[in-house]
Structure formats: structure tokens, C-alpha cells
matplotlib code that plots the C-alpha trace (Angstrom):
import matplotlib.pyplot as plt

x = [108.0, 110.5, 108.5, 111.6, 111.7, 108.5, 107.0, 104.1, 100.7, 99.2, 95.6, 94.8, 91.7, 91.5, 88.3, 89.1, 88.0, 85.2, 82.0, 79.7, 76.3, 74.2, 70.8, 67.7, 65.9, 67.6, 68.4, 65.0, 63.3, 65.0, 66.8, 70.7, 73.3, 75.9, 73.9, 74.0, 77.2, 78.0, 76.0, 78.3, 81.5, 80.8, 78.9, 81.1, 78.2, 79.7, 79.9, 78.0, 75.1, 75.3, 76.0, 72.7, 70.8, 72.0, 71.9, 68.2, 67.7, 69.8, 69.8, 66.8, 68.1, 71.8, 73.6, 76.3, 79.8, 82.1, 84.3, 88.1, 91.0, 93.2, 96.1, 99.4, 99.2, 102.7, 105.2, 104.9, 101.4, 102.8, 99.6, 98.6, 102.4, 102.0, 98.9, 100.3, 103.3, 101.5, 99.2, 102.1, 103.6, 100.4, 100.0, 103.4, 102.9, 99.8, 100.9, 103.2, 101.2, 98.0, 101.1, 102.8, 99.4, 98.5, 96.0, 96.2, 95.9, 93.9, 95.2, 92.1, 91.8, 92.1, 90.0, 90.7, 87.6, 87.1, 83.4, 81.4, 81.4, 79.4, 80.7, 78.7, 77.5, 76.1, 76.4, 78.9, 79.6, 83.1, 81.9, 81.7, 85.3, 87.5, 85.7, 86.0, 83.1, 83.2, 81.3, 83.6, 86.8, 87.3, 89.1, 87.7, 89.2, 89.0, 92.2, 91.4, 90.0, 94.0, 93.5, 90.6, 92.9, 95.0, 93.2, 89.8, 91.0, 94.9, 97.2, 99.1, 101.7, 102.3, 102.2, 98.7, 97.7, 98.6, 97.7, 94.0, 95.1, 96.1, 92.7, 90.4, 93.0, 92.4, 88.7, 89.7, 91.6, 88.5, 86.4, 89.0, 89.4, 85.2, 85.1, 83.3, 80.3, 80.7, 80.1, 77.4, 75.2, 75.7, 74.8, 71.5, 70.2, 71.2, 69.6, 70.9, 73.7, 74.8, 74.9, 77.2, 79.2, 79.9, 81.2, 83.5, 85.2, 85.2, 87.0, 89.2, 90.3, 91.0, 93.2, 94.7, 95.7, 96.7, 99.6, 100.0, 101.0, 103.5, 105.1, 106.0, 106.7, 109.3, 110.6, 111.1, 112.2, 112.4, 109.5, 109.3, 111.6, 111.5, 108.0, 105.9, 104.4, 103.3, 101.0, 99.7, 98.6, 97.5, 95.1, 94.1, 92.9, 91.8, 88.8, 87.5, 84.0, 84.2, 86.5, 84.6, 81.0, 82.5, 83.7, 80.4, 77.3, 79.4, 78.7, 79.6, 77.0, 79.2, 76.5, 76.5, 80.1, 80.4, 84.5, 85.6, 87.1, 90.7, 92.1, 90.6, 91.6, 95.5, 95.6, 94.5, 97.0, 99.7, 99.0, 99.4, 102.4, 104.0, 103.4, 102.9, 101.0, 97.8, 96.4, 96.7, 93.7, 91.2, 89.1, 86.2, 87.7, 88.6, 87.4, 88.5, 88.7]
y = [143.8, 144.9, 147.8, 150.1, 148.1, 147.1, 148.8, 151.0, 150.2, 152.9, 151.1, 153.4, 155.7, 157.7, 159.5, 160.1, 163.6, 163.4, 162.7, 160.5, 159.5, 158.6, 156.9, 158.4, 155.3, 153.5, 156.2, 157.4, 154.5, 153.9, 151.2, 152.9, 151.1, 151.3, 148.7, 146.7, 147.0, 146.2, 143.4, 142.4, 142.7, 141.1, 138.4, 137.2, 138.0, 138.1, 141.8, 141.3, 140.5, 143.9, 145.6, 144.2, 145.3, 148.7, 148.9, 147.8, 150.4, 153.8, 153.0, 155.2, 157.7, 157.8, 160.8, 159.1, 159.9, 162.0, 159.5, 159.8, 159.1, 156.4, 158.0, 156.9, 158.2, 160.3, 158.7, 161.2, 159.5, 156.8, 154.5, 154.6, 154.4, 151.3, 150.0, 150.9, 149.2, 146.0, 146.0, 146.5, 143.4, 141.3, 142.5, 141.2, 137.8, 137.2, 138.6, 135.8, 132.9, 133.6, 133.0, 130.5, 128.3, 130.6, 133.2, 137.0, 138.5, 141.7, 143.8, 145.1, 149.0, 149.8, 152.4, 154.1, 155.9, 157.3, 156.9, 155.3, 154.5, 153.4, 150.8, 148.5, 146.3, 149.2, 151.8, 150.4, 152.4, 151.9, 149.3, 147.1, 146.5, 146.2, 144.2, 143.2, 143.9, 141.7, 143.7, 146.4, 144.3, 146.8, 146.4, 148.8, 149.8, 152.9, 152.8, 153.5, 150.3, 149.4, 151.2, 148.7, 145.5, 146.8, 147.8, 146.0, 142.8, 142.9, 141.6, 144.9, 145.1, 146.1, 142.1, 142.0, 144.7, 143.5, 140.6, 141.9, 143.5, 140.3, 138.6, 140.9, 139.9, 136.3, 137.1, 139.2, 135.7, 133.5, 136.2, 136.0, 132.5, 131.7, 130.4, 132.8, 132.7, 129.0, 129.4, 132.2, 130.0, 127.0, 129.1, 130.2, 126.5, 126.1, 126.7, 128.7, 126.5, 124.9, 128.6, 129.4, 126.2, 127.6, 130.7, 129.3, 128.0, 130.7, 132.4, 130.1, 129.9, 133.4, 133.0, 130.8, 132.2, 135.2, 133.3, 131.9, 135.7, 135.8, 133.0, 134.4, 137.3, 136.2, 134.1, 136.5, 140.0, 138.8, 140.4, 139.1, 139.5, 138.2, 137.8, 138.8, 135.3, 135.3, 138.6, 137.5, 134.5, 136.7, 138.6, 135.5, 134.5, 137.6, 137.9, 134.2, 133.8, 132.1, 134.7, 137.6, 135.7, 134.8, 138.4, 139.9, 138.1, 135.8, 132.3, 130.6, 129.2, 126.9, 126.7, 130.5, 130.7, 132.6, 132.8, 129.8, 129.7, 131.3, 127.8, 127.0, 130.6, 130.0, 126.4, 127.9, 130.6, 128.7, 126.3, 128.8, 130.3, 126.8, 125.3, 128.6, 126.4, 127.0, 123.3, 123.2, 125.5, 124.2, 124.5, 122.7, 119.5, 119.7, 117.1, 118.8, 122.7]
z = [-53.6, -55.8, -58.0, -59.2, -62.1, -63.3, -66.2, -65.6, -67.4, -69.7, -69.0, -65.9, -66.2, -63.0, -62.2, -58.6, -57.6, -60.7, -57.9, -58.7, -59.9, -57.0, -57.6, -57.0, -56.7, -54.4, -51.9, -52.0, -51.7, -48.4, -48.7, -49.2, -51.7, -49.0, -46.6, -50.0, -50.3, -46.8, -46.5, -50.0, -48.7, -45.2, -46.1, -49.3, -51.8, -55.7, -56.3, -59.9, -57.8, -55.9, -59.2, -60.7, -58.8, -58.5, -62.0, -62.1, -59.4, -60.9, -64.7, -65.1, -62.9, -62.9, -65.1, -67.7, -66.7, -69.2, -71.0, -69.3, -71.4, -69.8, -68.7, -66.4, -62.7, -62.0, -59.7, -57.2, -56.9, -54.8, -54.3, -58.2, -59.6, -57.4, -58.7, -62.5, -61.5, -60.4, -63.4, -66.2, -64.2, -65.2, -68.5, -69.3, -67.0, -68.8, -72.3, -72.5, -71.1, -73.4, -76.5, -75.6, -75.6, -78.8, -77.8, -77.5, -74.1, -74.2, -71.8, -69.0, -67.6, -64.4, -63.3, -60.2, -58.3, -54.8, -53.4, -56.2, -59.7, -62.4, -64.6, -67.5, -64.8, -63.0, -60.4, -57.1, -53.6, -52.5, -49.6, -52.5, -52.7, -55.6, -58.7, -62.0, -64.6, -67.8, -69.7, -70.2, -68.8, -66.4, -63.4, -60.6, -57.1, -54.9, -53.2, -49.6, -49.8, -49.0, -45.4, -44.7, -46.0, -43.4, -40.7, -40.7, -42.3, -40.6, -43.7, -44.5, -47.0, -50.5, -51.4, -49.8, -51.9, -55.3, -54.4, -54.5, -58.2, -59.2, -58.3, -59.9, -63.1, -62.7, -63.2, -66.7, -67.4, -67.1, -68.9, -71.8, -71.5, -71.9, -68.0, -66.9, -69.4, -69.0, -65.4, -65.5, -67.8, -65.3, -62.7, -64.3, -64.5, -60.7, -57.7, -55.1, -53.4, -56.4, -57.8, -54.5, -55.1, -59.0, -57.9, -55.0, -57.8, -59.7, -56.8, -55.9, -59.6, -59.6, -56.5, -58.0, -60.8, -58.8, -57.5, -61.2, -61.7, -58.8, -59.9, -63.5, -62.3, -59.8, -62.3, -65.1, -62.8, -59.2, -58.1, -54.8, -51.6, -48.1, -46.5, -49.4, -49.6, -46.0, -46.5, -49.9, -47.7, -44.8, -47.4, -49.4, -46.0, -44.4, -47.4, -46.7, -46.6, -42.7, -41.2, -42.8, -41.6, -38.1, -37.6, -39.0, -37.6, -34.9, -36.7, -40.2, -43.1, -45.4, -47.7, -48.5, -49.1, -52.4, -52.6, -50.4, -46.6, -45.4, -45.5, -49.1, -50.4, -49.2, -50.9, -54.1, -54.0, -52.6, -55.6, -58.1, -56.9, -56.4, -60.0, -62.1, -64.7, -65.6, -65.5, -62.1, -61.2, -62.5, -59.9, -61.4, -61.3, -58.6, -55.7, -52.8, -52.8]

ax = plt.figure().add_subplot(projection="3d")
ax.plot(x, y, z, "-o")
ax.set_aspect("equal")
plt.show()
């Protein structure tokens, strides 16, 4: 990825190093948030789900955090001047679609934590993964989760890795755009597979979407070079639900697929960073994922 020339995004809040509120409840009631998060990231289940119930769990318990002013990470910071990098590059991408179809894109922070953090959907372990919370538009990632994309899920590369940025932005795109209360209303007259169906499409969108972003950005400042594609694809299908189920518990359960399968997560990307056009990925017209 060409990065030299990207402007840097102001929206980063970095509480790395701060610690971080660890709930009585949970822990002491024996059942630890990090199996719960575990049990999240390999077996594809929505992250707002984990939250939830962590909140439910720690709000009584859980000390507020000191407010942290947003601030931009120094360049001798390598990983967050990347990150910063990457998000200034969606602000813009997305700045400009919302007007041209005569909306205002309000831009998301990006909060960096190591360990655990608590956000407005509640308190989250690191095993989580990188999330999105729609109550406070917040993008959330601790970075080490990078060495895991790497080394547990094999789809290195700095492509790979803001590919996962640009994913957690899709979801601030469907939260802006009302698709994601849409879908959370749907999803609370559904039962459970229908519910897991909803959110495949959710996902799926937001892949989508995340190779909308590439696309612009290629276009506009020649963001890409040779082979970035290939690990954005690598990663897209690295984090489907089959791979991550087959690798975890040795067999695969379609019907609990909460983000869709490798092949499904590729197509969706692939489609967004073929077309760039928003129309394209809508996901829930879709009659084959």
C-alpha cells in the first residue's frame, strides 16, 4: 500500500497503556469474559452479542474510564501512523460518496486499546477482535490483533490489515445510512437462523463496502500496488465463518454462520472493489450471497 501520502486522521483516541476495567461479576462468577470472547471470535458470533452481555454482567461493577482526548499517534509510531493513515483514507473515500448522493458523512473514532476496553456497548477483552459499536460510532481495535491476522489466521500484509479497518467502517456506513437499525429491528422479530441469516448480510455488506473504499481510493491517490488485492482476499477469507469453524471444533454448521463463508466473504469484497458503486452491495437483495 502506498501510505506516504495519505492524510492522517485526527479521530484516534489511544488509551493503550491506560489498564482496564475488569468485571467483578463475570470473573467471579466463574465463567471468564475471555472464553466469551474466544468462543466469539472462533465461532463467528456478532461481537454486539459478546458486548451485551458483558455489559449486563460489569455495568454494576465496572469503574468509568477518564475521558481521552482524541489525539494523532506520532509517525515514529509505525503501527498507529498506519492505522491513522488508513482511516484519513476512508474519511475522505466516504466523505465524498455520502455528497455526491447528498448526505453528510460523520467521520467515526478510532480508538486504540491493548487488553480490554469498555465502550457504549459494553466492556470487550481483546479475544474479541476488532469491532464497531453504534452507540458511540466507535471503531475499536487492539493492534496486536495484526500478529494473530498473521500468524493464526495466515493473510499477512499491510492490505490485510486495513482491510479489517475498512470493514469495521462499512459497519459505521450502515449505521449512518439506517441499515443497521433496519436490520437489528428485523432481527428482533426473527428467530435464531433467520437472525444469523440477517447478520450474514450485514457482514457481507460491510465487506463489501470495504472493497467499495479500495476502489475510491485507488482511484483518487493510487492507493494500491502489486499484490495488495490478493491479501485483502486472503484476509476477507481467512475470517470466514467455515474456515474459522473447521479450524476450531473440526466440522462446519451453515446455519450458524453469523458473517458468511471464505468463498462468500471474497465475492462480496471482490464486488466492491470491482464496481466501487454502492448499489451493488446490497446484500439484502441479494439471491445468492
Amino acid at each position: 500500500m502506498r501510505i506516504e501520502d495519505q492524510r492522517r486522521s485526527d479521530q484516534i483516541e489511544d488509551r493503550r497503556g491506560m489498564g482496564s476495567p475488569v468485571g467483578r461479576g463475570i470473573a467471579g462468577g466463574g465463567i471468564g469474559i475471555v472464553v466469551i470472547a474466544l468462543i466469539a471470535m472462533f465461532f463467528g458470533i456478532d461481537p454486539s452479542v459478546v458486548l451485551q452481555t458483558a455489559q449486563q454482567a460489569t455495568v454494576a461493577t465496572a469503574p468509568e474510564q477518564a475521558p481521552v482526548k482524541p489525539g494523532q499517534p506520532s509517525r515514529e509510531d509505525q503501527m498507529a501512523d498506519f492505522v491513522s493513515a488508513v482511516l484519513g483514507s476512508t474519511e475522505d473515500v466516504w466523505t465524498d460518496v455520502f455528497a455526491r448522493g447528498g448526505r453528510q458523512y460523520r467521520k467515526p473514532v478510532l480508538v486504540l486499546f491493548s487488553g480490554a476496553v469498555q465502550s457504549a456497548c459494553g466492556f470487550a477483552q481483546a479475544a474479541v477482535g476488532p469491532f464497531y459499536c453504534p452507540a458511540d460510532n466507535k471503531l475499536y481495535i487492539d493492534l496486536a490483533f495484526y500478529r494473530d491476522l498473521q500468524d493464526k489466521f495466515r493473510a499477512p500484509g499491510d492490505f490485510a490489515q486495513a482491510y479489517v479497518i475498512a470493514h469495521e467502517i462499512g459497519h459505521h456506513v450502515q449505521n449512518q445510512l439506517g441499515i443497521a437499525e433496519e436490520v437489528r429491528r428485523a432481527q428482533s422479530r426473527a428467530g435464531e437462523r433467520q437472525g444469523n441469516q440477517l447478520q450474514v448480510r450485514m457482514e457481507l455488506q460491510a465487506d463489501c463496502l470495504a472493497g467499495i473504499w479500495a476502489a475510491q481510493a485507488n482511484r483518487s491517490k493510487r492507493l494500491l500496488e502489486p499484490g495488495d488485492i490478493e491479501e485483502g482476499l486472503r484476509a476477507a477469507a481467512a475470517v470466514g465463518d467455515d474456515r474459522i469453524q473447521m479450524a476450531s471444533r473440526g466440522y462446519v454448521s451453515p446455519e450458524s454462520f453469523t458473517h458468511g463463508s471464505s468463498e462468500q466473504r471474497m465475492r462480496w469484497f471482490r464486488r466492491g472493489l470491482e464496481t466501487g458503486d454502492l448499489k451493488a452491495c446490497d446484500t439484502f437483495r441479494a439471491g445468492q450471497l
